[in-house]
GUVEX-368142 format. One record per residue (C-alpha): residue in three letters; x, y, z; residue number from 1. Coordinates in Angstrom, 1 decimal. Layout:
# GUVEX-368142
(node "ALA" (X Y Z) NUM)
...
//
This chain:
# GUVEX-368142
(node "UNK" (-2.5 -2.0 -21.9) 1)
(node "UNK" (-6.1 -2.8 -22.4) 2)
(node "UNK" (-6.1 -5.9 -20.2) 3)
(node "UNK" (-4.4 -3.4 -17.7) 4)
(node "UNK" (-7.3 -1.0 -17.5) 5)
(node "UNK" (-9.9 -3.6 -17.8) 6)
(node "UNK" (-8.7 -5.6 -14.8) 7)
(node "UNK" (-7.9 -2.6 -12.9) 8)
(node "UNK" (-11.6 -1.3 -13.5) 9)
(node "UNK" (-12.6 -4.5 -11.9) 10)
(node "UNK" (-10.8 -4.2 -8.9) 11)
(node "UNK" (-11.6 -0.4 -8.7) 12)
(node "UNK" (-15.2 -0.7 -8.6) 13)
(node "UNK" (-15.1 -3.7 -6.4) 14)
(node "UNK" (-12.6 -1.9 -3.7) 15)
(node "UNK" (-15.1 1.0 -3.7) 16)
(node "UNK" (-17.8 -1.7 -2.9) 17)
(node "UNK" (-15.3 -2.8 0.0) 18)
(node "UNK" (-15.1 0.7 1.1) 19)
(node "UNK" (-18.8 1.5 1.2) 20)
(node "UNK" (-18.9 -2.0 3.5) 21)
(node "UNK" (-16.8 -0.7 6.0) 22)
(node "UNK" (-18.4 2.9 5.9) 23)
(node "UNK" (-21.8 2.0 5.4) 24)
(node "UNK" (-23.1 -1.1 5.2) 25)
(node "UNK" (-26.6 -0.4 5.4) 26)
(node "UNK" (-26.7 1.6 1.8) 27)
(node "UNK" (-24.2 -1.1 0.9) 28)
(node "UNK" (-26.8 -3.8 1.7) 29)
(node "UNK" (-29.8 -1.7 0.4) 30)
(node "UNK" (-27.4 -1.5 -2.9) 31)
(node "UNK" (-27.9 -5.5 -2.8) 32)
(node "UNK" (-31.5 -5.6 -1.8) 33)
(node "UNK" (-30.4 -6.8 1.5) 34)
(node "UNK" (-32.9 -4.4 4.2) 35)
(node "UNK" (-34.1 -6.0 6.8) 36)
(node "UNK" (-31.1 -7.7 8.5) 37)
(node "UNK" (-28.6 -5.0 8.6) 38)
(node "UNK" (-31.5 -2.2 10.3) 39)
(node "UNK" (-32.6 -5.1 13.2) 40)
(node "UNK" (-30.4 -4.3 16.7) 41)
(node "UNK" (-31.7 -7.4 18.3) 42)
(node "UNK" (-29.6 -10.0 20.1) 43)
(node "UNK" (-28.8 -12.7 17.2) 44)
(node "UNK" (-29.1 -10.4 14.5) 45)
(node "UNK" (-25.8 -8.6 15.5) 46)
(node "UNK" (-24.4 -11.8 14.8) 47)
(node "UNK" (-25.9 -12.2 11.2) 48)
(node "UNK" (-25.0 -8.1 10.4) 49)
(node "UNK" (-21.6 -9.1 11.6) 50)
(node "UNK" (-21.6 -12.1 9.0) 51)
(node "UNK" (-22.9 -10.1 6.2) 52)
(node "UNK" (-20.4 -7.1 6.8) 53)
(node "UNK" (-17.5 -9.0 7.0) 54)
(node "UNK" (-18.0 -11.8 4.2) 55)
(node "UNK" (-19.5 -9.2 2.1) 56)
(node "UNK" (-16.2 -7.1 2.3) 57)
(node "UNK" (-13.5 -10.0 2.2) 58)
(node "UNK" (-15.5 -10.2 -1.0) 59)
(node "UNK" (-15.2 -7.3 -2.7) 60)
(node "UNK" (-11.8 -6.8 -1.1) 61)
(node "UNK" (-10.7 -9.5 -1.9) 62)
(node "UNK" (-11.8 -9.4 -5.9) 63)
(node "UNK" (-10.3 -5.9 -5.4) 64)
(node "UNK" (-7.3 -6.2 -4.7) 65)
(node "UNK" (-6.2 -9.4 -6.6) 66)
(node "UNK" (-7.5 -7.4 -10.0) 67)
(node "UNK" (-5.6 -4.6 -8.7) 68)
(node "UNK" (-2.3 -6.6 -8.1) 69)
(node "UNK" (-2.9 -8.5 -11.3) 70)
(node "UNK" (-3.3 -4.6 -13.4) 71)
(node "UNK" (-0.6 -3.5 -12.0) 72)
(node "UNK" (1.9 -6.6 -12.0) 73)
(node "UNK" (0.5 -7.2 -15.5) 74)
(node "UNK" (0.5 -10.6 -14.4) 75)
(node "UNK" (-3.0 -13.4 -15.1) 76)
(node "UNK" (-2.3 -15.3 -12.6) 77)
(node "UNK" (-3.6 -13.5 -9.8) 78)
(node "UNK" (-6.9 -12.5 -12.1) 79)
(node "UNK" (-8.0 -16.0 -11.9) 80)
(node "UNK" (-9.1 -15.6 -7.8) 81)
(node "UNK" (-11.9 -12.3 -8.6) 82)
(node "UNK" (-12.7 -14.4 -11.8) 83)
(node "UNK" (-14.2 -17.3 -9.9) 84)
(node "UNK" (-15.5 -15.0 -7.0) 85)
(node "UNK" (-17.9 -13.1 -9.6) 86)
(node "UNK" (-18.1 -15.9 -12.0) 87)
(node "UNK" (-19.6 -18.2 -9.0) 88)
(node "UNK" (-21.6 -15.4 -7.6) 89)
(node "UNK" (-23.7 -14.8 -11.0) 90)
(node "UNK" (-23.8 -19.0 -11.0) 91)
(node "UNK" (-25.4 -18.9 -7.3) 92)
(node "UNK" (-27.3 -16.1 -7.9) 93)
(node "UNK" (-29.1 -17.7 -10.4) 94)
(node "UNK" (-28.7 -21.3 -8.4) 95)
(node "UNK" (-31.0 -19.5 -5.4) 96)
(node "UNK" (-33.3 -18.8 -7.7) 97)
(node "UNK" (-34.0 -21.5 -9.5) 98)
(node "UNK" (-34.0 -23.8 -6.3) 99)
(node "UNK" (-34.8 -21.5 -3.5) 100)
(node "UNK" (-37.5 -19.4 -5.4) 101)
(node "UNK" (-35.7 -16.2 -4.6) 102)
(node "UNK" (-36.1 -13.2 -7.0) 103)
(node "UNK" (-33.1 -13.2 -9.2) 104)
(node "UNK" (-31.4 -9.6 -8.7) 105)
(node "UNK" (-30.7 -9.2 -12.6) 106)
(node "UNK" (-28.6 -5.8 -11.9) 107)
(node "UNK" (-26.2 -7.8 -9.8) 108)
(node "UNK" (-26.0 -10.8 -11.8) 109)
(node "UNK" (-25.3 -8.5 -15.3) 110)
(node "UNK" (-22.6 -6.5 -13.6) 111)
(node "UNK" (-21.0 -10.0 -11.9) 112)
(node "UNK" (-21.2 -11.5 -15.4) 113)
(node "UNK" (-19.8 -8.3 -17.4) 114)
(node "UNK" (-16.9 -7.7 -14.8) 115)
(node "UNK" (-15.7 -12.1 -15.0) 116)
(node "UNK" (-16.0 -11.9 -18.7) 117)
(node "UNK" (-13.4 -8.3 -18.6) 118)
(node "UNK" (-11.7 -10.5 -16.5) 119)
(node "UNK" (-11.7 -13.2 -18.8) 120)
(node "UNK" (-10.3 -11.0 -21.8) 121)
(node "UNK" (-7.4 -9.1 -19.5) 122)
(node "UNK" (-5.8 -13.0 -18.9) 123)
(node "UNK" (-6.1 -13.8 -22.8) 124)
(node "UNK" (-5.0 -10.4 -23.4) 125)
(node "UNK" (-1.9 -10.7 -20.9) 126)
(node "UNK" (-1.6 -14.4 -21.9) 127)
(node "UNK" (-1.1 -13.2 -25.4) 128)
(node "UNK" (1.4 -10.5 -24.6) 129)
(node "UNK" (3.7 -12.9 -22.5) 130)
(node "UNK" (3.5 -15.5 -25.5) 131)
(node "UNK" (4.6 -12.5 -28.0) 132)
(node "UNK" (7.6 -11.5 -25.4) 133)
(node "UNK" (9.1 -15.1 -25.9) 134)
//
């Protein structure tokens, strides 16, 4: 039950992330730290707001949903897709700024961290409970 909630927590707060995406990107990209880009209506910027709207909601979506299948199948295996989408975030988060100089955005790279390893204790915790079952 506990590796129900925990992964279903996941992919609640990252659907609502989705949500805010498609409803308002712009506080959804101040949220990030992300200003400039989505407020400029110039010619190639619509091209770069398009970009970050849609890969940053097939990202949350996607994490979503596959926690949410995975809570309510009870089932690990689809828990392993939002693992490596947050794990590898918080990685490249910290990748930028190491090589790239960039400010590290410590808010973003806690919460990535916290919700891969409550992802990483739902599939022991499922794991586990198939293992007993047999």
């Amino acid at each position: 039950m506990i590796a129900r909630i925990l992964s279903g927590l996941v992919g609640a707060v990252m659907l609502i992330s989705a949500i805010g995406w498609i409803i308002d990107p712009v506080a959804a990209a101040a949220g990030l730290e992300i200003k400039e880009s989505l407020n400029d209506v110039g010619g190639e910027t619509l091209l770069g707001k398009n970009t970050l709207i849609g890969d940053f909601t097939s990202f949350f979506f996607t994490a979503g949903i596959l926690s949410c299948i995975g809570a309510y199948k009870n089932e690990h295996e689809w828990l392993y897709g939002p693992l490596v989408l947050l794990g590898s975030a918080a990685i490249f988060r910290l990748t930028a700024g190491v090589i790239h100089g960039t400010e590290f955005l410590v808010t973003a790279i806690i919460s990535e961290v916290l919700f891969a390893i409550m992802l990483i204790i739902s599939i022991n915790l499922m794991k586990k409970s198939k293992q007993e079952l047999n």
